[in-house]
N, C-alpha and C positions, 0 to 999 in steps of 0.2 A: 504494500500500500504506500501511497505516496500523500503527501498533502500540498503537492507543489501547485501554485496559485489558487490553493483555497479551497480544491476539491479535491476528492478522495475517489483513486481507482484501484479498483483492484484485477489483478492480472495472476490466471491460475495455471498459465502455461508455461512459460518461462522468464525464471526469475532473474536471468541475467541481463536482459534487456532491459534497458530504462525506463521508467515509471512514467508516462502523462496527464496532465489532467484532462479526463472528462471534458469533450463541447458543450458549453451550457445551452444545450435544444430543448425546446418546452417538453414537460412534462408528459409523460405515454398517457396520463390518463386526466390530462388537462383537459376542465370541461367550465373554467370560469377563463380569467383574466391569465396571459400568457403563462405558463409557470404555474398555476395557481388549481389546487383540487377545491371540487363544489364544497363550499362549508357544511360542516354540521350545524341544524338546527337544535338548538337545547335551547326548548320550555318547560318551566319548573312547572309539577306537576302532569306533565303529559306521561298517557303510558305507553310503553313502546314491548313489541316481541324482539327479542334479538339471538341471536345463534351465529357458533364460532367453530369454525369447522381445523381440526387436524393436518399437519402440515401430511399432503399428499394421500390425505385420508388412512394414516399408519393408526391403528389399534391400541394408542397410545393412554386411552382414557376406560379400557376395557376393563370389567370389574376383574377382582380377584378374589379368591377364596376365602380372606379373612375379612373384605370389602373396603378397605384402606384408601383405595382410589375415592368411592365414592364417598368415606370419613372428609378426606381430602378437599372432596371438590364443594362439599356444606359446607366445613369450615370457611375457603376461602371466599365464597359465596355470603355467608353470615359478616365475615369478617367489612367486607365491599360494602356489601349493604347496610351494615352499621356506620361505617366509615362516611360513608358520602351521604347518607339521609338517602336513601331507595329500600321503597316498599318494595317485595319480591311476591307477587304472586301467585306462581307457580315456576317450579325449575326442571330441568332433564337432564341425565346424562347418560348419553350414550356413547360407543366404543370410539367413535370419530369426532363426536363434534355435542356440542352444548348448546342448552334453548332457555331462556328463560322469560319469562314477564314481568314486565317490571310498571312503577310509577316511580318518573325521579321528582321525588315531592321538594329537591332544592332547586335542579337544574344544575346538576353534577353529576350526569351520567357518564359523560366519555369519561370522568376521572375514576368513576365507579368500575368500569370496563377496562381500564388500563390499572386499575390495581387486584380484580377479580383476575385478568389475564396473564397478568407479571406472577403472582403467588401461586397460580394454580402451574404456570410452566413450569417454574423453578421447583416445585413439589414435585410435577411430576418427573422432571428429568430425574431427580434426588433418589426417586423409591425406583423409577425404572431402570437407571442408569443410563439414559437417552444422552448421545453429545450435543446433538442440534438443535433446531428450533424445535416446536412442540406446536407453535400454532401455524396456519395458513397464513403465507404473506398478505393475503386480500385480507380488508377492514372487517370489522362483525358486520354481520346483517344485521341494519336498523329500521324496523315498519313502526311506523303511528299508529297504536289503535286506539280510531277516535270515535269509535260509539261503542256501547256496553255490549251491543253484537260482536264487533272485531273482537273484542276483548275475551269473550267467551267463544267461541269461535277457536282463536289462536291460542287459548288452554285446553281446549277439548283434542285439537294437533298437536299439542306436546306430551299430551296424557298417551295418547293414543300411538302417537310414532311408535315405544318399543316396538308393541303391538303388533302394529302395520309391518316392520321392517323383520320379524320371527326373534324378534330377542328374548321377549317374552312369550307367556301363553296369556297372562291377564296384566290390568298395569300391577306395577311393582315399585317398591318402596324408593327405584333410581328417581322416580316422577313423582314431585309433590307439590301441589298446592296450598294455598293459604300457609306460609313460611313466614310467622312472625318475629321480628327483630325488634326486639323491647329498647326505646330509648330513639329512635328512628326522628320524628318532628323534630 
C-alpha cells in the first residue's frame, strides 16, 4: 500500500513494482453529486426492516451445538439497541445473513448498525477463527415501514424465513419478536 498523494492503492500482484495512486474517477456507485453516494435518510422515530447478509454468503453465523452464535448475536443486538435508543421488534438469525425490525426512537440508526455490525464481526471471527471480513461489502438493506401493515407484514417474513428456507420445521427460538430493552427512551 502506498499513501502517495493522499490515496491509498493496493496492488496484490507484484510487490516490487512501484506503488500509484488511484485516479480520482467518481464513485462506481455514485448516484448524487460527483463523488458523492445517495445519503441516508434518518428520522427519529421511523421504523425500518433491515438485513445484512455474509460476506459471499459463507455459513459464518450458523448455529452450533451449544448455541453460542446465537448467545452472541442477542447480546450484540441488546447491546446496539440499548446503546443508540432502538426499539427492536423483532430479530432473525440465520446461517448467512440477519433481519431485524427496528424503531430508531433517536434517529441513530446507522450508528446503531455500525456498532451491532462491528461487535457481532469481531465475535464472530473470535469463536470461528475467520481471518477476513464476516460481512458483505454492500451496505444493510434499509426499507421504511410506514404503515402498521408494512410493519407486520415484514415481521410475519422474518418469523417465517427459517421456515420458508428448510432450516427449521416451525419458527424457532433464532426469531423473536417483541425484544425489550429496559432503559431505551
Amino acid at each position: 500500500m502506498s499513501a502517495a498523494g493522499g490515496k491509498w492503492r493496493h496492488r496484490h500482484c507484484d510487490l516490487a513494482k512501484p506503488l500509484t495512486p488511484r485516479s480520482p474517477g467518481p464513485a462506481r456507485h455514485s448516484l448524487g453529486a460527483e463523488g458523492m453516494t445517495r445519503p441516508r435518510v434518518v428520522d427519529p422515530g421511523a421504523t425500518l426492516a433491515l438485513s445484512r447478509r455474509t460476506t459471499r454468503r459463507h455459513f459464518l453465523l450458523h448455529p452450533d451445538e451449544a448455541r453460542q452464535m446465537e448467545q452472541v448475536y442477542w447480546y450484540c443486538l441488546a447491546y446496539a439497541a440499548k446503546l443508540h435508543g432502538v426499539l427492536v421488534h423483532a430479530a432473525c438469525l440465520m446461517s448467512t445473513h440477519c433481519h431485524e425490525v427496528i424503531t430508531d426512537v433517536r434517529g441513530e440508526y446507522p450508528k446503531f448498525l455500525e456498532t451491532l455490525h462491528r461487535n457481532l464481526a469481531l465475535c464472530t471471527k473470535a469463536y470461528r477463527g475467520w481471518p477476513a471480513e464476516v460481512f458483505d461489502k454492500h451496505s444493510t438493506s434499509v426499507h421504511a415501514l410506514l404503515t402498521p401493515e408494512a410493519m407486520v407484514e415484514s415481521i410475519a417474513y422474518l418469523i417465517a424465513n427459517p421456515v420458508e428456507a428448510g432450516a427449521v420445521q416451525i419458527g424457532s427460538a433464532s426469531c423473536r419478536g417483541g425484544v425489550e430493552i429496559s432503559g431505551v427512551a
